[in-house]
N, CA, C and O atoms as a printed pandas DataFrame, in Angstrom:
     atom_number atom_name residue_name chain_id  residue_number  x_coord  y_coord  z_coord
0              1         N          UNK        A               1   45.244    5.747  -13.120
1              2        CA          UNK        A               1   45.496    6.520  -14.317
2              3         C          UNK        A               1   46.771    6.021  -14.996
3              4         O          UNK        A               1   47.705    5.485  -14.401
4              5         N          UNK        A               2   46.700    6.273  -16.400
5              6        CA          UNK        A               2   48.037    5.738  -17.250
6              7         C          UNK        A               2   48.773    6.788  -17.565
7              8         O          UNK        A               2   48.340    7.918  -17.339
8              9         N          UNK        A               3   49.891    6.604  -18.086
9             10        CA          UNK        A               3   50.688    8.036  -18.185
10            11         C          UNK        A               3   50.310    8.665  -19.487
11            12         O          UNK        A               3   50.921    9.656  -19.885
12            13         N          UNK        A               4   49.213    8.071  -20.251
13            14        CA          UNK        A               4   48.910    8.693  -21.235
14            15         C          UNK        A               4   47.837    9.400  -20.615
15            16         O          UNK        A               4   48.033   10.532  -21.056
16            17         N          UNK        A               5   46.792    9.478  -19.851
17            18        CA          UNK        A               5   45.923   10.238  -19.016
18            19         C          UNK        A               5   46.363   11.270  -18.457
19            20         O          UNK        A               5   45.749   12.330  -18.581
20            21         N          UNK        A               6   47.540   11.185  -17.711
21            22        CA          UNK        A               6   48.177   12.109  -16.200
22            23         C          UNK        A               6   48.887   13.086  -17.777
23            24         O          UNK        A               6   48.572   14.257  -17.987
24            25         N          UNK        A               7   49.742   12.371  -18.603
25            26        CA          UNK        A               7   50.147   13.375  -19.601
26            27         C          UNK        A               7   49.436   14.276  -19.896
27            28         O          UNK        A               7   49.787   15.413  -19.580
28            29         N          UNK        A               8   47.696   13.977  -20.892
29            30        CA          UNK        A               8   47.162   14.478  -21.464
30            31         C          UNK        A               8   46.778   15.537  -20.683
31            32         O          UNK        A               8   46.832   16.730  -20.984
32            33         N          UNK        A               9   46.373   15.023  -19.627
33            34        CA          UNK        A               9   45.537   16.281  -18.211
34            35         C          UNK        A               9   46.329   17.284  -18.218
35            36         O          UNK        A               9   45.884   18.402  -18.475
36            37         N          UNK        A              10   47.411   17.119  -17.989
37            38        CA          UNK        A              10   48.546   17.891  -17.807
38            39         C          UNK        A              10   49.121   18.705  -19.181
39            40         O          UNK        A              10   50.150   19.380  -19.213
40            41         N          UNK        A              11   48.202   18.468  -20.291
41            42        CA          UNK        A              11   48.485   19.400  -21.235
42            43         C          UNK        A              11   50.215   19.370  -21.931
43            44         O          UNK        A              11   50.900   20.261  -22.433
44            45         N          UNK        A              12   50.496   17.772  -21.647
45            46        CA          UNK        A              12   52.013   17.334  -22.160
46            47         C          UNK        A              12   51.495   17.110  -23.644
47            48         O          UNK        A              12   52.251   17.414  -24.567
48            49         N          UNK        A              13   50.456   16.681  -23.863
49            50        CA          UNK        A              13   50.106   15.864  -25.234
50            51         C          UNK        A              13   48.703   16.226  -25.777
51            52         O          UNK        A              13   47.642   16.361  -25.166
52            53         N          UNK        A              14   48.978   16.339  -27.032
53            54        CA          UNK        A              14   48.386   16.999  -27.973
54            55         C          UNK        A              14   46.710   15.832  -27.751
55            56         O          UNK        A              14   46.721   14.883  -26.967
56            57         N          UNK        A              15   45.716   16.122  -28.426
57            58        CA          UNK        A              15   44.607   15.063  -28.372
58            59         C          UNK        A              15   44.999   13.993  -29.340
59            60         O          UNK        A              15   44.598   12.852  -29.110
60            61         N          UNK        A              16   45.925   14.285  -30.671
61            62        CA          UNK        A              16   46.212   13.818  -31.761
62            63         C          UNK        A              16   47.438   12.700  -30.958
63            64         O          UNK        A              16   47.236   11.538  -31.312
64            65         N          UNK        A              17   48.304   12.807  -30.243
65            66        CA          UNK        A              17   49.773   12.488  -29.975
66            67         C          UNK        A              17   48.729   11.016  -28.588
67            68         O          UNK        A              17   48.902    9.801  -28.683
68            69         N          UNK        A              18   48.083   11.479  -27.858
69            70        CA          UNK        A              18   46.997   10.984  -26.815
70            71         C          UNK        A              18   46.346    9.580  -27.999
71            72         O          UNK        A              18   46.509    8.435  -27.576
72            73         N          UNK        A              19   45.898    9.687  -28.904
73            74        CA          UNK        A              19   45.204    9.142  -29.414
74            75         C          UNK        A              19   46.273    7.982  -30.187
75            76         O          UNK        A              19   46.064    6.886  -30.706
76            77         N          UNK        A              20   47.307    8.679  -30.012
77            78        CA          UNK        A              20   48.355    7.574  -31.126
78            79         C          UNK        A              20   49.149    6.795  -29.978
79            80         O          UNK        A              20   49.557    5.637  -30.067
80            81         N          UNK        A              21   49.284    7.628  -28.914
81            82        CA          UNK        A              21   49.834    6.606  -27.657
82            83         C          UNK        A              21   48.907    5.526  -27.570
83            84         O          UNK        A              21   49.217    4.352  -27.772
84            85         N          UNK        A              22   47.682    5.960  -27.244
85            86        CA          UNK        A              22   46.606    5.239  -26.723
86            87         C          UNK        A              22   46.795    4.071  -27.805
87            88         O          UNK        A              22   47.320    3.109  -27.245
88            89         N          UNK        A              23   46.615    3.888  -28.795
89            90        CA          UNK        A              23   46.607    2.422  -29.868
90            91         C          UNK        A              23   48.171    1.640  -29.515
91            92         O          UNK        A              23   48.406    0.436  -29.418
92            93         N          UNK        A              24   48.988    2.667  -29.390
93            94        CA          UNK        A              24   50.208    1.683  -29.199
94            95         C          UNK        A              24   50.180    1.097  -27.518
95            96         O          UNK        A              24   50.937    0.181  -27.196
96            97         N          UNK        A              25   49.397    1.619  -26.689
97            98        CA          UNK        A              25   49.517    0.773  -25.666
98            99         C          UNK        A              25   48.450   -0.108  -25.835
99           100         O          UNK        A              25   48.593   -1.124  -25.154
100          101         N          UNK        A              26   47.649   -0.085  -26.358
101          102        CA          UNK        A              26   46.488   -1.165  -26.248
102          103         C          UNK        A              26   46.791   -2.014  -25.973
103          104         O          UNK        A              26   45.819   -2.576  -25.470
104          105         N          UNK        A              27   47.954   -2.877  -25.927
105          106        CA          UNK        A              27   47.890   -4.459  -25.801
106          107         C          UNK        A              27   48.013   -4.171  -24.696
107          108         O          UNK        A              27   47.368   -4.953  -23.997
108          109         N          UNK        A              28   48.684   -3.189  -23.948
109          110        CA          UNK        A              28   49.516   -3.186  -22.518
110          111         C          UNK        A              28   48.371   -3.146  -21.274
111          112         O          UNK        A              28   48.398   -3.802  -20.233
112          113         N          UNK        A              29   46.952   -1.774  -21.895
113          114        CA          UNK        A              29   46.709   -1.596  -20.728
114          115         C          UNK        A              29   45.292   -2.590  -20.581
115          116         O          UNK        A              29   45.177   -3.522  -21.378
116          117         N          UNK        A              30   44.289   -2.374  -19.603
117          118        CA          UNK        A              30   43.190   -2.871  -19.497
118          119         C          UNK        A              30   42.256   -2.492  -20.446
119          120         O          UNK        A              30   42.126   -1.290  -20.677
120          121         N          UNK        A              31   41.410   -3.514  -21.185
121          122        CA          UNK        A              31   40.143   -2.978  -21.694
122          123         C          UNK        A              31   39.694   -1.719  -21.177
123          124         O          UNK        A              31   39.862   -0.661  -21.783
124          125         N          UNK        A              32   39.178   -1.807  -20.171
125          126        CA          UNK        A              32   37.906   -1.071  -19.767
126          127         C          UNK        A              32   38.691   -0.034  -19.998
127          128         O          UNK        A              32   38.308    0.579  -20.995
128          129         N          UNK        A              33   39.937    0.575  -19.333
129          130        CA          UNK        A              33   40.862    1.874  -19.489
130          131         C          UNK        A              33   40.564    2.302  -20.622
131          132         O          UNK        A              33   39.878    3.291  -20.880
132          133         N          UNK        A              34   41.156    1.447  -21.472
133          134        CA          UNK        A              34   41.351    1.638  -22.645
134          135         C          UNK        A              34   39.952    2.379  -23.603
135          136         O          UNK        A              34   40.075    3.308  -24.401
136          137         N          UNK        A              35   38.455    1.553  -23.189
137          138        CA          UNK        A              35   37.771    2.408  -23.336
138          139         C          UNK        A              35   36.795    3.556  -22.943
139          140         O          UNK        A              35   35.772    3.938  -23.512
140          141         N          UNK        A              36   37.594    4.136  -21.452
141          142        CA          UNK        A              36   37.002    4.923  -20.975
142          143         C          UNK        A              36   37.988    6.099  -21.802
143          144         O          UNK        A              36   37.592    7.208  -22.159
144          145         N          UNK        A              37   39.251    5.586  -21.981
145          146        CA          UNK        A              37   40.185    7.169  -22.372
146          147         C          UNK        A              37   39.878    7.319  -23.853
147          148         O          UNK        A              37   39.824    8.427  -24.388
148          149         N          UNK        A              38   39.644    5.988  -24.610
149          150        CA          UNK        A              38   39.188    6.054  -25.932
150          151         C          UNK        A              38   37.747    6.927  -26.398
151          152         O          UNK        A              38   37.576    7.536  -27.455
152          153         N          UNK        A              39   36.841    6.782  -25.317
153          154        CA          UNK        A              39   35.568    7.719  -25.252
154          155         C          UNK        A              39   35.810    9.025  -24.890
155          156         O          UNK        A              39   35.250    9.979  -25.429
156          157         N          UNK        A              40   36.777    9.131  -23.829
157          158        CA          UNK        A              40   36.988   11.179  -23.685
158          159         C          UNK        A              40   37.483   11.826  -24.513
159          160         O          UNK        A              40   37.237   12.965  -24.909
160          161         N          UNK        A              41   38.445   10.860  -24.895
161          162        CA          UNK        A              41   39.295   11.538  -26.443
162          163         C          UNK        A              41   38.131   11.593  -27.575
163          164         O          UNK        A              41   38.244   12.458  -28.444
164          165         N          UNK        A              42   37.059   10.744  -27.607
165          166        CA          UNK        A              42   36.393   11.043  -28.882
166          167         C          UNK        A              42   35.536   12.379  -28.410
167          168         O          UNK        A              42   35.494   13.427  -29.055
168          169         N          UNK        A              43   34.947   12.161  -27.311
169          170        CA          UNK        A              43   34.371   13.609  -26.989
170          171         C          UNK        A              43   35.007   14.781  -26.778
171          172         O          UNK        A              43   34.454   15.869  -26.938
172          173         N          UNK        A              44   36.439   14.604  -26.332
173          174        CA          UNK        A              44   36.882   15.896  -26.771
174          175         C          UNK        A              44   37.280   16.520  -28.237
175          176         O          UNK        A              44   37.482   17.683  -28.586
176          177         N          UNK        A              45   37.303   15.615  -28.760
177          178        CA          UNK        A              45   37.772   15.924  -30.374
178          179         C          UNK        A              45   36.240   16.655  -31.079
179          180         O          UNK        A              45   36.216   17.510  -31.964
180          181         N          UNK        A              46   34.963   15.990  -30.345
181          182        CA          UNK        A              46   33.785   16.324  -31.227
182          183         C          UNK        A              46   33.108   15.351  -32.501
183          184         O          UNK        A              46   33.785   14.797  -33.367
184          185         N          UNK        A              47   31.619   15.290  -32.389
185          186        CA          UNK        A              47   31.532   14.511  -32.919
186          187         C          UNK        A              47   31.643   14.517  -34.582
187          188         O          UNK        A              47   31.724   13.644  -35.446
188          189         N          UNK        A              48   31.598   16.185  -34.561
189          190        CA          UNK        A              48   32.435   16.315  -36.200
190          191         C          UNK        A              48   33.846   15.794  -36.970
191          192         O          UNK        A              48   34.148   15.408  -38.099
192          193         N          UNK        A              49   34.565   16.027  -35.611
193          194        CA          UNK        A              49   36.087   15.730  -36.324
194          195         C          UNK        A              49   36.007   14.570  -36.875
195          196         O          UNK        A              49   36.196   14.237  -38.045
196          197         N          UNK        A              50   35.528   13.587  -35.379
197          198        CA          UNK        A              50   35.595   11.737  -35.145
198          199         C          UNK        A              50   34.117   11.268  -36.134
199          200         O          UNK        A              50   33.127   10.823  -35.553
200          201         N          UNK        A              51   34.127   11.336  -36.753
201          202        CA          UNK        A              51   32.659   10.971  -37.734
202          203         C          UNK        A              51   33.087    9.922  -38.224
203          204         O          UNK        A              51   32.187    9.408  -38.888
204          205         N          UNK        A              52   34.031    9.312  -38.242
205          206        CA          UNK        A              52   34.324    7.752  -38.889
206          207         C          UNK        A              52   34.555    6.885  -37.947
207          208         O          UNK        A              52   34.899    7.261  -36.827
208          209         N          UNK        A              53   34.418    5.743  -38.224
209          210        CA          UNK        A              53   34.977    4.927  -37.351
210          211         C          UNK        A              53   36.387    4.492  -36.905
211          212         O          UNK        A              53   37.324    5.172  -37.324
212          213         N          UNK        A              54   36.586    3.698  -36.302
213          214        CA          UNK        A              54   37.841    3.727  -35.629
214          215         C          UNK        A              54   38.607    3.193  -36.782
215          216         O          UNK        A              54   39.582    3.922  -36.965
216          217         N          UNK        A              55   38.565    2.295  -37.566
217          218        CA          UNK        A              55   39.509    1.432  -38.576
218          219         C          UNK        A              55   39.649    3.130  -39.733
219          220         O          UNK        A              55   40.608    3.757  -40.182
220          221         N          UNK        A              56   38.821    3.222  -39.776
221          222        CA          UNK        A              56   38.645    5.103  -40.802
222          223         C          UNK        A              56   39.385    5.891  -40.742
223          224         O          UNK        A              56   39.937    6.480  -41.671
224          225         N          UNK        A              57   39.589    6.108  -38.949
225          226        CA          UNK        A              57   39.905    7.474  -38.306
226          227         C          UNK        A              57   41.598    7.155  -39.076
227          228         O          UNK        A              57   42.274    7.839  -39.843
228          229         N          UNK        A              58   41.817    5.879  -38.476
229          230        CA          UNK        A              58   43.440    5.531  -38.307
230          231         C          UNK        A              58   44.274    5.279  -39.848
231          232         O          UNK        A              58   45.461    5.061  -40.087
232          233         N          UNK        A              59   43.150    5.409  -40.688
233          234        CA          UNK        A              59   43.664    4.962  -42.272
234          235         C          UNK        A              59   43.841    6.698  -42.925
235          236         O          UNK        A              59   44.850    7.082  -43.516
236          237         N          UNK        A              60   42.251    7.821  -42.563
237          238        CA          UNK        A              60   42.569    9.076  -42.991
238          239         C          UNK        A              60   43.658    9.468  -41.950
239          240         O          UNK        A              60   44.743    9.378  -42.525
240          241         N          UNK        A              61   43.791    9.782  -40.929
241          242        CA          UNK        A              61   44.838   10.436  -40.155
242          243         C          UNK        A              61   45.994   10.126  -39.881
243          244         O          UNK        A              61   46.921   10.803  -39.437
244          245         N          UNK        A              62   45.905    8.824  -40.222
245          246        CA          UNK        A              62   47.876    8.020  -39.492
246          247         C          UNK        A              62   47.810    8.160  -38.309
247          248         O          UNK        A              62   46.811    8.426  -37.641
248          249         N          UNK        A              63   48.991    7.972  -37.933
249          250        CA          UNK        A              63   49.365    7.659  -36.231
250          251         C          UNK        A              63   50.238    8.647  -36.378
251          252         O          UNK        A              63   51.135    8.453  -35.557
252          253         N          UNK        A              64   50.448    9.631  -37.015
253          254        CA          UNK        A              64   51.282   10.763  -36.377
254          255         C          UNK        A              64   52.665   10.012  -36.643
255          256         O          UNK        A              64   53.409   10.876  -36.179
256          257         N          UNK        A              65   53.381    9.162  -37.002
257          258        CA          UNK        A              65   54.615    9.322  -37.262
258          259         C          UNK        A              65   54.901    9.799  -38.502
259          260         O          UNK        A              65   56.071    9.984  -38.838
């Protein structure tokens, strides 16, 4: 697990704050990680919220800074 996982579980980080870590570690962690936590986060968000694609999501929402 990454500390963006053990965080999120642990109710340190928002799904929104989870999702903006998650892109800034991308280079760091493993693919596959990367898209197993990238898939729970979309299912927990719903497939209403996440209805765009990934280049979409990150242009309407920002990264939260």
């Amino acid at each position: 697990m990454c500390q963006i996982c053990i965080e999120y579980s642990q109710q340190k980080l928002s799904i929104n704050e989870a999702l903006h870590n998650l892109e800034e570690a991308k280079p760091t962690i493993e693919e596959t990680h990367y898209k197993e936590v990238h898939e729970m986060l979309k299912r927990t968000l719903g497939s209403s919220y996440y209805k765009h694609d990934e280049e979409e999501y990150w242009e309407i929402y920002g990264f939260g800074d």
